[in-house]
C-alpha positions in Angstrom: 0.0 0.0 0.0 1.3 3.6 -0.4 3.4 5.4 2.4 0.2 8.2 2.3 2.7 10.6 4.6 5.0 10.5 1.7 2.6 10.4 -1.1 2.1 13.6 -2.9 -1.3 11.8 -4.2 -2.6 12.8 0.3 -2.9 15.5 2.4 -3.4 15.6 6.3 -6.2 17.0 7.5 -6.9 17.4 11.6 -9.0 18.6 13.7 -10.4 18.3 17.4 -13.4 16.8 18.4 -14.8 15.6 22.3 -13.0 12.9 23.7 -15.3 10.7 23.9 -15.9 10.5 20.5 -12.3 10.3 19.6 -11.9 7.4 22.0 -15.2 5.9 20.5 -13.6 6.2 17.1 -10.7 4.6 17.7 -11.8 1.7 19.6 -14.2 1.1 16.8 -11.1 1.5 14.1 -9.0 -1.1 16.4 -11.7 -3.3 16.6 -12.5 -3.8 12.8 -8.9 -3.5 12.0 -8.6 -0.9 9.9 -6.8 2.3 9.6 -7.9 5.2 11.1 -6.9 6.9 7.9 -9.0 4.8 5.5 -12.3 5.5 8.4 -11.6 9.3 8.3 -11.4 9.3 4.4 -14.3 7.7 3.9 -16.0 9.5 6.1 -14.9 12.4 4.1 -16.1 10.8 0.8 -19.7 10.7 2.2 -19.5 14.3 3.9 -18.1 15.3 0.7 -20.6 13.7 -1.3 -23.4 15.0 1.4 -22.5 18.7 0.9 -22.3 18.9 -2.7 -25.0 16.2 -3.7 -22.9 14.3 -5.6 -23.5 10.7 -6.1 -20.0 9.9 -6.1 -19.9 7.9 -2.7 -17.6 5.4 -1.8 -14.6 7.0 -3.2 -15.7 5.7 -7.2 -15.0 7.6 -9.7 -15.9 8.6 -13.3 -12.8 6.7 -14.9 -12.5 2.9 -14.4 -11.0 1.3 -11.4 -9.7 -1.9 -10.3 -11.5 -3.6 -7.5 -8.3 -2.8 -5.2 -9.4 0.7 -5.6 -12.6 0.3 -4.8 -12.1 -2.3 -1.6 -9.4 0.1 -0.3 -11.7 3.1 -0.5 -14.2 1.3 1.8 -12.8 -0.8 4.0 -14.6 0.3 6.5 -18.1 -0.6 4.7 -16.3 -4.0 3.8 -15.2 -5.3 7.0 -18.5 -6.6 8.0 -19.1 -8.8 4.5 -16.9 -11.7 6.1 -14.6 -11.3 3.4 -10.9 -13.3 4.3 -8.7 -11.5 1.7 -9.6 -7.7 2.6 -6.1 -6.1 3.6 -4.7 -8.2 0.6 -7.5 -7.2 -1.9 -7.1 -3.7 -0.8 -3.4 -4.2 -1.8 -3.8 -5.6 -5.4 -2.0 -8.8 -4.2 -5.1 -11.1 -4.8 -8.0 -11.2 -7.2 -11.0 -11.7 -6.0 -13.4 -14.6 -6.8 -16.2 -13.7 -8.6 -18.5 -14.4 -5.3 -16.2 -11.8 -3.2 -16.6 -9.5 -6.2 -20.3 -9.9 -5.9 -20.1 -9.4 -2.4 -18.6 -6.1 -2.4 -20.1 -4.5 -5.3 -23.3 -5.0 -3.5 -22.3 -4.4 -0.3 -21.3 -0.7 -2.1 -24.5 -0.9 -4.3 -22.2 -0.4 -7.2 -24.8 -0.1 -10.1 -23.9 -3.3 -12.9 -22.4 -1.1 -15.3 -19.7 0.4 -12.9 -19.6 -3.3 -11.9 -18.7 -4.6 -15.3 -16.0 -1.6 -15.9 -14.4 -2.4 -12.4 -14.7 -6.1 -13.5 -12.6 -5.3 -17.0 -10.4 -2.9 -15.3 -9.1 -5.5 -12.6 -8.9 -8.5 -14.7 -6.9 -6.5 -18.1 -4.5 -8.2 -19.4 -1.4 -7.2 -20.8 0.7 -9.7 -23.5 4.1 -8.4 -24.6 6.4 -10.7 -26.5 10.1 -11.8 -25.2 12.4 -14.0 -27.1 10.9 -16.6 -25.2 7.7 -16.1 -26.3 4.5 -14.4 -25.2 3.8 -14.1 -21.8 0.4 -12.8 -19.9 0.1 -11.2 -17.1 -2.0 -8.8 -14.9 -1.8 -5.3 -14.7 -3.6 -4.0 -11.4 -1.2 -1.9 -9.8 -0.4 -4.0 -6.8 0.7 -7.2 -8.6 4.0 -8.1 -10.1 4.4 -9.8 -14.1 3.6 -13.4 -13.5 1.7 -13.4 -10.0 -2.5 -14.0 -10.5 -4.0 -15.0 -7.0 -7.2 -15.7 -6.3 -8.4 -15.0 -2.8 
C-alpha cells in the first residue's frame, strides 16, 4: 500500500473533536482492524458527497478502477461482509473470486455497469512478447508480471 505521509497523491487533515468521541472512534477502528486513515477518508467521501449532492460515494470515480481501488476506499463498509482477503484485496495482491466480487459490489451498491467496468479494469490483461515467447500477465497496480492469485 502507499506510504500516504510521503505520497504527494494525500494531504493531512486534523481537527479536534470531544473525547469521547475520539476514544469511540478509535476503539471502533481497532476493533474492525482498519486504519484510522481509510475510516476518516471515507468519512470524508460521504461528507463530501453529502454537501455537494454528488453521487459519487464510496470513493468511485468517473474513470474505471480496479477492485483494489474500490475495496481500499471502503474498507470500512467492507469489513463486515466476512470477506478473508480484505487487507490483501485492498493491496492488489489477490484477485478476487467472482463471489467476493459480488459481495462487495453490493455491499457498495455499485450499479452493474460500474460493476462490469471495475470487472474489465481488474482482470486487463497485458501480453508483450520476449524471445521466449508471449507471456500474460495482470496489470492491477499491486501485482507483479507473472503473479494472479485468487483469494
Amino acid at each position: 500500500m502507499t506510504d500516504r505521509r510521503r505520497s504527494d497523491d494525500y494531504k493531512q487533515i486534523s481537527g479536534y473533536i470531544p473525547l469521547e468521541l475520539a476514544l469511540e472512534f478509535k476503539s471502533i477502528c481497532a476493533r474492525l482492524g482498519i486504519s484510522q486513515s481509510d475510516a476518516m477518508e471515507e468519512m470524508a467521501q460521504e461528507w463530501v458527497a453529502k454537501k455537494t449532492g454528488s453521487h459519487a460515494l464510496n470513493g468511485r470515480k468517473a474513470a474505471p478502477q480496479t477492485i483494489a481501488h474500490v475495496v481500499r476506499a471502503n474498507m470500512a463498509k467492507l469489513k463486515c461482509c466476512g470477506l478473508k482477503n480484505l487487507p490483501a484485496l485492498a493491496k492488489g495482491e489477490v484477485l478476487p473470486t467472482p463471489g467476493d466480487f459480488a459481495i462487495i459490489t453490493s455491499a457498495l451498491d455499485i450499479p452493474e455497469e460500474e460493476r462490469q467496468k471495475i470487472w474489465q479494469e481488474t482482470f486487463k490483461i497485458s501480453v508483450y512478447q520476449d524471445y521466449q515467447g508471449v507471456k500474460g500477465y495482470r496489470d492491477s497496480g499491486g501485482v507483479k508480471e507473472d503473479e494472479c492469485e485468487y483469494s
